[in-house]
Structures are given as structure tokens and as C-alpha cells.
C-alpha positions in Angstrom: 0.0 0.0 0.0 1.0 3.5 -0.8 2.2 5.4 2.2 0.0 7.9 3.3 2.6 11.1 3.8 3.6 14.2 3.2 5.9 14.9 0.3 6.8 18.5 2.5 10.5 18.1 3.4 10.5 19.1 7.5 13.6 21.3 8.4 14.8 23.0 11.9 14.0 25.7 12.8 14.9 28.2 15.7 12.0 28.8 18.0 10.7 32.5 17.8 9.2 34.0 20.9 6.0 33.4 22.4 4.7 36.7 21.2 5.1 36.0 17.7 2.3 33.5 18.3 0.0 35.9 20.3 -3.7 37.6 19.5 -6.0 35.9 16.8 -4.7 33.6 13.9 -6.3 34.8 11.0 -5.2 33.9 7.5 -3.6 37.0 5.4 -5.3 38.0 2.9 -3.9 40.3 -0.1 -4.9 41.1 -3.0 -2.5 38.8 -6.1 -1.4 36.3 -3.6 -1.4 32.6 -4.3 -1.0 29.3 -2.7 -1.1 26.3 -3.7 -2.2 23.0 -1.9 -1.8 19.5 -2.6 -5.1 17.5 -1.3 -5.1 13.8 -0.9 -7.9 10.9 0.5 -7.2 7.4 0.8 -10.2 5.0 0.7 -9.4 2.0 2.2 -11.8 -0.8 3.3 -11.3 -4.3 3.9 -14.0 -7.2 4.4 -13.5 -10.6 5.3 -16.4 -13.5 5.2 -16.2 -16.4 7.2 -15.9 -19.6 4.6 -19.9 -19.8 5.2 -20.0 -19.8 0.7 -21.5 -16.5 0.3 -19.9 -14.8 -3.0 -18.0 -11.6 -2.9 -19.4 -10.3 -5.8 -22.5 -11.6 -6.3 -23.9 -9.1 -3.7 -25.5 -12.2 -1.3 -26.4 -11.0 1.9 -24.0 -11.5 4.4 -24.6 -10.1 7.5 -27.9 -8.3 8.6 -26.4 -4.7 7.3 -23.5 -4.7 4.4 -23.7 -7.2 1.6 -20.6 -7.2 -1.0 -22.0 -6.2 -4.2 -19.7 -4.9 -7.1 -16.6 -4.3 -5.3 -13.7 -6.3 -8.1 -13.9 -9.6 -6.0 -14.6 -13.1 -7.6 -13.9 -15.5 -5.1 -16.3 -17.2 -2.2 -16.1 -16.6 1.5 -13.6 -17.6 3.8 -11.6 -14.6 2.3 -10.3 -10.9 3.2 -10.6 -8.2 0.9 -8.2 -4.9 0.5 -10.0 -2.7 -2.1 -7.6 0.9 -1.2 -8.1 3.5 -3.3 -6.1 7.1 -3.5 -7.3 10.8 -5.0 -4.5 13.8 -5.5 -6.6 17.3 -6.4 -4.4 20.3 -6.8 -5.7 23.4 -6.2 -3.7 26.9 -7.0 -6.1 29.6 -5.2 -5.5 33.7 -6.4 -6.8 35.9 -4.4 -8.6 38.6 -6.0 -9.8 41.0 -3.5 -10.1 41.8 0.3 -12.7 43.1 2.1 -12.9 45.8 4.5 -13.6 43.1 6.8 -10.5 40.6 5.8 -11.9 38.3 4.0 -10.9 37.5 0.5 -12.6 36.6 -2.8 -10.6 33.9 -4.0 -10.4 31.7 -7.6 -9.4 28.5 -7.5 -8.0 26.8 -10.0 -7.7 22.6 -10.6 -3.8 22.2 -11.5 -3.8 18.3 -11.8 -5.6 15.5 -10.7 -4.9 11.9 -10.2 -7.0 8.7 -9.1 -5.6 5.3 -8.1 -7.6 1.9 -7.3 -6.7 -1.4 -6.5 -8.2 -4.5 -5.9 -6.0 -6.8 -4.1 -7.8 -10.2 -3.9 -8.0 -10.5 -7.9 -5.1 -8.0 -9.2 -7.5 -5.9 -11.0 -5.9 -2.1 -10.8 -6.1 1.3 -12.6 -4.5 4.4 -12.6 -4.7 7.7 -14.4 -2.8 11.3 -13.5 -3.9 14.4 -15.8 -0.1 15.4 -15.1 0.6 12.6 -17.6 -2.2 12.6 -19.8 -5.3 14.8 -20.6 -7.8 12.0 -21.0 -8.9 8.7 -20.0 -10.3 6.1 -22.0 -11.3 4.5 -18.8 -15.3 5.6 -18.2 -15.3 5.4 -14.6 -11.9 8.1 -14.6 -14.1 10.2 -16.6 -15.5 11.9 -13.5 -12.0 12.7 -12.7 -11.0 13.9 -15.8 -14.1 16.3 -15.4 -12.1 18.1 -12.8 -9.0 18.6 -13.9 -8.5 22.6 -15.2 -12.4 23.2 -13.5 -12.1 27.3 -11.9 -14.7 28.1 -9.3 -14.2 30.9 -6.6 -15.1 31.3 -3.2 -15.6 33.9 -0.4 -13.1 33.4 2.8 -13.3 35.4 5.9 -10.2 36.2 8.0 -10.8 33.5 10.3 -11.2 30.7 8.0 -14.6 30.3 7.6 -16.4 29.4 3.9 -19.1 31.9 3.5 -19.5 31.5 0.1 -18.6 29.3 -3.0 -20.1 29.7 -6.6 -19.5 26.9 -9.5 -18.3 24.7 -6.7 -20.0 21.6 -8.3 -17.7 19.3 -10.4 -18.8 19.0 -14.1 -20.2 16.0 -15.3 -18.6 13.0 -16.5 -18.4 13.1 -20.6 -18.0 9.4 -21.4 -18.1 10.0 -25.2 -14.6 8.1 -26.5 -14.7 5.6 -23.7 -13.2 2.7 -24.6 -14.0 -1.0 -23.3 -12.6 -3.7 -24.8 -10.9 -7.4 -23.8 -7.8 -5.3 -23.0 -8.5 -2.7 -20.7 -11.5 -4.7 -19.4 -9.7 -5.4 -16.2 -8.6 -1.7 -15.4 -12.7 -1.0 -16.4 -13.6 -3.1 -13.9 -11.5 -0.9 -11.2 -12.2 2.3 -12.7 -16.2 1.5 -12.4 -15.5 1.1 -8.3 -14.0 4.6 -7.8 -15.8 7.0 -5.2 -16.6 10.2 -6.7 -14.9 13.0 -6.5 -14.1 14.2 -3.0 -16.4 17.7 -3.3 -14.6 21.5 -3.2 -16.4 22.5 -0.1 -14.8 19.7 1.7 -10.8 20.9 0.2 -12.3 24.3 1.1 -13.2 23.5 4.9 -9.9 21.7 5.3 -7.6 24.0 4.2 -9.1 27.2 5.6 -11.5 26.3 8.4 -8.9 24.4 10.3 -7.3 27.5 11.6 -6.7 27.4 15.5 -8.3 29.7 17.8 -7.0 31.3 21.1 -7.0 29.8 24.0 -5.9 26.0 24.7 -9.2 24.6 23.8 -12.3 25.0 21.0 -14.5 23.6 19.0 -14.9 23.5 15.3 -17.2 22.5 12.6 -16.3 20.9 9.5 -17.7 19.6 6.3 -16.4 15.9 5.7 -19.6 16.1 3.2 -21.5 16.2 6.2 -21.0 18.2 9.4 -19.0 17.2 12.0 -18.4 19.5 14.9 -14.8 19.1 16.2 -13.0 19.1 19.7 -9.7 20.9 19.4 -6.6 21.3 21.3 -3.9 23.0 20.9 -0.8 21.2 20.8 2.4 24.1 21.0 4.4 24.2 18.1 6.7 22.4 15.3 8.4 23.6 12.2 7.4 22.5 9.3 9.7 23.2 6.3 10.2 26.9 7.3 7.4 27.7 9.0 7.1 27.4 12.8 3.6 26.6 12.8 0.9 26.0 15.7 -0.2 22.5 16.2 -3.8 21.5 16.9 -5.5 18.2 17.7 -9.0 17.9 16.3 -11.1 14.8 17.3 -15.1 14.1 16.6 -17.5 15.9 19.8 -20.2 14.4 19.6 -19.3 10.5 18.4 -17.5 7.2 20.2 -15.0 5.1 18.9 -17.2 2.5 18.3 -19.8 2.4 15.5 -23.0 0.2 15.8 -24.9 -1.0 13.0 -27.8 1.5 13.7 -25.3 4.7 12.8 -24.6 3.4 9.7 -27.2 4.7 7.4 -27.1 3.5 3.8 -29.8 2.4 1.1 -30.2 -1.1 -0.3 -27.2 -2.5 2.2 -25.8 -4.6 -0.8 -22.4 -2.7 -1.9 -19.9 -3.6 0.6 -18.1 0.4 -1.0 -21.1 2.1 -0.4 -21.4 0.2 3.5 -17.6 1.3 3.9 -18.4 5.0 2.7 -21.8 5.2 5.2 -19.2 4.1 8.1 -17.0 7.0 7.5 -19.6 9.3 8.1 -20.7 7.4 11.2 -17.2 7.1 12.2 -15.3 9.1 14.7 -12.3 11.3 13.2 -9.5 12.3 14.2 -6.8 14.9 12.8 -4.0 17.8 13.4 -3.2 20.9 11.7 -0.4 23.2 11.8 -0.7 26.7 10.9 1.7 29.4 10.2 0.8 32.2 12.2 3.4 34.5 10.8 2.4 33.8 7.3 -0.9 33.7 8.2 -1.4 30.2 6.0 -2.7 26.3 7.0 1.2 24.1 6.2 -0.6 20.4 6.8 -3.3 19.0 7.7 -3.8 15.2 8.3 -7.1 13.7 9.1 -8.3 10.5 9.6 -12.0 8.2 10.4 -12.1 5.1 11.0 -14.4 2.2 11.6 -15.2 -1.3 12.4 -18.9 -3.5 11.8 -18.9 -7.1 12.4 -21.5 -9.8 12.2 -22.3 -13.8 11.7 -21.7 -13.1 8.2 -18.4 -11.0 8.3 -16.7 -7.8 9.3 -15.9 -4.8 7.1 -13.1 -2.3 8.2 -13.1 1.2 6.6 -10.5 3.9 6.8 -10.5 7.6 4.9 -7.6 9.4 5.6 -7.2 13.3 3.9 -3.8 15.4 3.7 -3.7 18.4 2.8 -0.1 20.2 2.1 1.0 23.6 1.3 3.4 22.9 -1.9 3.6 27.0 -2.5 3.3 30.6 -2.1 3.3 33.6 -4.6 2.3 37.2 -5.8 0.9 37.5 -9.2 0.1 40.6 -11.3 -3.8 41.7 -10.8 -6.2 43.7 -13.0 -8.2 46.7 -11.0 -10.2 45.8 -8.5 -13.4 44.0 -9.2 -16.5 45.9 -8.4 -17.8 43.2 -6.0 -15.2 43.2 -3.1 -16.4 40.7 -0.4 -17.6 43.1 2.2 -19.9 44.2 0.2 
């Protein structure tokens, strides 16, 4: 399996005075300033089934909840199952103007995307980076391809918080030129099980809304689709690359380790993809940031749920991990001033 870590070399650093970490961390805003963030997910679940004969493929009921339905597998029961899968978006964010009250219209701007999934119990794998090349024959990439290059904007106040995004849907899928044939049929097959695109507003709230507060303790809310409100502790500080950056530990509020079978909410209870997906949302998560507050910019981010459901029939183990990684900063020429500044 592909390590989950960050490709941001970690340097020393001497520590700066407590005072350069005092009053309110807010995120600075100017007008031509860019950054550019590296955001990654890794789906991972895992099933085993009991050698009871149930099929991993046919989508046979299995345990009173999850079923396996169309999940690459071919084989009976008595089996465990790794299907991981990985997602890179890079977004480049410009900021176009401030508001009298800080915050910032922003664009963002798709740079490259890349998709990865892998079936370990029959082989079947498939992989596509827009870095490398600009379409995919594959019709389940298509949705990815979709992404790359997509511009939508969004409003950010000084603290982090999303108060606005507009054309923050992905396009649709275009599966004209698809190709399926006895060759790639295998890499179809994975490229048909990929999870949609992780959405903007989620990117969005990681990157900005994790900025700590004052004080040793807080709570936050997030949107990981859904919302999750956030304990958070603050953790002093590490450097990171260059940046001395304030640590914080973020963990679910209002959820326990342990999910029960009656959290997990999903339809029809016969994809064992869709199971794993409705068990991250039920799951507890867990994460840190660190946060330049002398740049006034999120460095990392890692974040993690996780979750366990087990019956007679078999127990499925899901994981979603998401990284986030500041991979640049710039200034770039603006035009005048747009007409619509935020605070207004």
C-alpha cells in the first residue's frame, strides 16, 4: 500500500518568541497572492467473510447490514478483501480582492488531478494522472477527468470560515470516447468502483477552516460532506519546512470510537463500497493541523475516520484518511479591482 505522507521536506528551525504566536490567527489575505495546496484521500476498506460460501461479488447477503456487491472480488467466502483507493486534487487559489472586513474573494484553479484503485484479492488495478495525460479512455476516470482545469471561486473570511462558493459543483462526467474492450476490461472493472470525487467544499473546509483559535481549547465545525463539529486542542508548536507553525489536535465531539450498526445509514445494504463510505460518516475522526501564524497560512493537515462492523456473516473495516499540504506561495500581477469586493 502507498504510504500515506507528506511529500513536505521538515527542516529546523529556531524557535521564535512566544509573542510571535500571540492575539488571533487569522489567515492574510492580499490582493494577487497565491497558494497552492496538494489534497489527498485514501479510501481504504477491507471485508472478510467467514468460509460460510457467500460470494463476494454476487452481492449475497452476508450479515444483517452490508452485503458485498460490485466491489472487483470473484472469489467465495472464507476470504479478506483490501480494495484501497487514492485521489490527489491540486488546487492553485488567487486571491482577487479583500474586504474591509478581511476576507478574500478567491479563484481556484484545478492544477492536476490523479486517481488510483486497487483490488487486491484479484489483481484488478487502474490508474490515471492528468499530469501525464489529458484524457482517460477509462469511463469510470471520466469523472475525474471532469475536474482537472475546473475554476470556481469562493468567499473566505479572515478566520477561516467558507461563507460562500459559486460553481463549486464538479462537471459531469463526458464518457463519449470511452473505450471498453478485452484489453483494458480489467482496469474498467477498477475504474467503475471509484468513489466520486471528493467535493470543493470539503478541500475548502480543510484548508481554511482548520485555523486554531486562542486559548488552549475549542470547538470547530467541519464539512467531511457532512458536518461534524470538532473538539480541538492545541498542541504548542513544530516547524514545518520553514514555518514554525501552531499545532492542533482535532477529534469528533459528539461521536465514540465504536460504530454500531444503527449509525450506519445506507440504502439497499448490498455494496460492501457504499457500507464502507456510510461508516466513514458514522465514524469518529481524528486529525491535526499546523498553521503558520506568521504567514498567516494552514502548512498540513492530516485527518483521519475510522471504523469497524462485524457480524455472523463477516466484518468490514473502513478507513479515509485526507492530507492536505501547502506545496507553494506567490504574488501575481492583478487587473483593477473587481466591483464586488467581499464586504460588500
Amino acid at each position: 500500500m502507498k504510504p500515506f505522507v507528506s511529500s513536505l521536506a521538515v527542516a529546523a528551525l529556531l524557535v521564535l518568541a512566544p509573542a510571535a504566536f500571540a492575539g488571533d490567527p487569522v489567515w492574510h489575505f492580499k490582493p494577487g497572492k497565491t497558494f497552492t495546496y496538494e489534497c489527498t484521500s485514501e479510501f481504504h476498506y477491507i471485508q472478510f467473510t467467514p468460509g460460510t460460501g457467500a460470494t463476494l461479488q454476487g452481492g449475497a447477503q452476508t450479515n444483517g447490514l452490508s452485503a458485498p456487491g460490485n466491489n472487483g472480488g470473484g472469489t467465495t467466502g472464507g476470504t479478506t478483501t483490501e480494495d484501497p483507493q487514492w485521489e490527489t486534487v491540486v488546487l492553485r487559489g488567487t486571491v482577487l480582492s479583500v474586504g474591509d472586513d478581511g476576507s478574500a474573494r478567491i479563484e481556484f484553479l484545478v492544477e492536476r488531478v490523479s486517481i488510483e484503485v486497487r483490488f487486491d484479492i484479484t489483481g484488478v488495478h487502474a490508474k490515471w494522472d492528468s499530469a501525464k495525460s489529458p484524457k482517460t479512455e477509462l469511463a469510470g476516470f471520466r469523472k475525474y477527468q471532469a475536474v482537472a482545469g475546473h475554476t470556481f471561486r469562493a468567499i473566505i473570511g479572515p478566520d477561516g470560515s467558507v461563507k460562500e462558493v459559486s460553481n463549486g459543483d464538479w462537471p459531469k462526467a463526458d464518457e463519449a470516447g470511452a473505450v471498453r474492450n478485452d484489453k483494458n476490461d480489467r482496469e474498467n472493472q477498477a475504474a467503475d468502483a471509484v468513489h466520486v470525487p471528493t467535493a470543493p467544499s470539503v478541500w475548502l473546509n480543510l484548508v481554511f477552516s482548520t485555523a486554531p483559535r486562542d486559548g488552549a481549547a475549542w470547538e470547530q465545525t467541519l464539512k467531511l460532506p457532512e458536518e461534524e463539529k470538532l473538539s480541538v486542542k492545541s498542541d504548542g508548536t513544530e516547524a514545518i519546512g520553514k514555518h514554525l507553525c501552531a499545532k492542533s489536535r482535532m477529534k469528533s465531539a459528539d461521536k465514540e470510537r465504536a460504530v454500531k450498526a444503527g449509525d450506519v445509514k445506507v440504502e439497499g445494504a448490498r455494496d460492501v463500497a457504499k457500507i464502507a463510505s456510510a461508516m466513514i460518516v458514522a465514524a469518529q475522526k481524528k486529525g491535526m493541523s499546523w498553521f503558520s501564524r506568521a504567514d498567516g497560512v494552514l502548512v498540513k493537515l492530516d485527518f483521519e475516520g475510522s471504523a469497524e462492523l462485524g457480524a455472523v456473516g463477516g466484518t468490514t473495516h473502513a478507513t479515509m484518511k485526507w492530507g492536505v499540504d501547502l506545496k507553494g506561495q506567490g504574488v501575481t500581477e492583478m487587473k483593477p479591482a473587481e466591483p464586488d469586493a467581499p464586504s460588500k
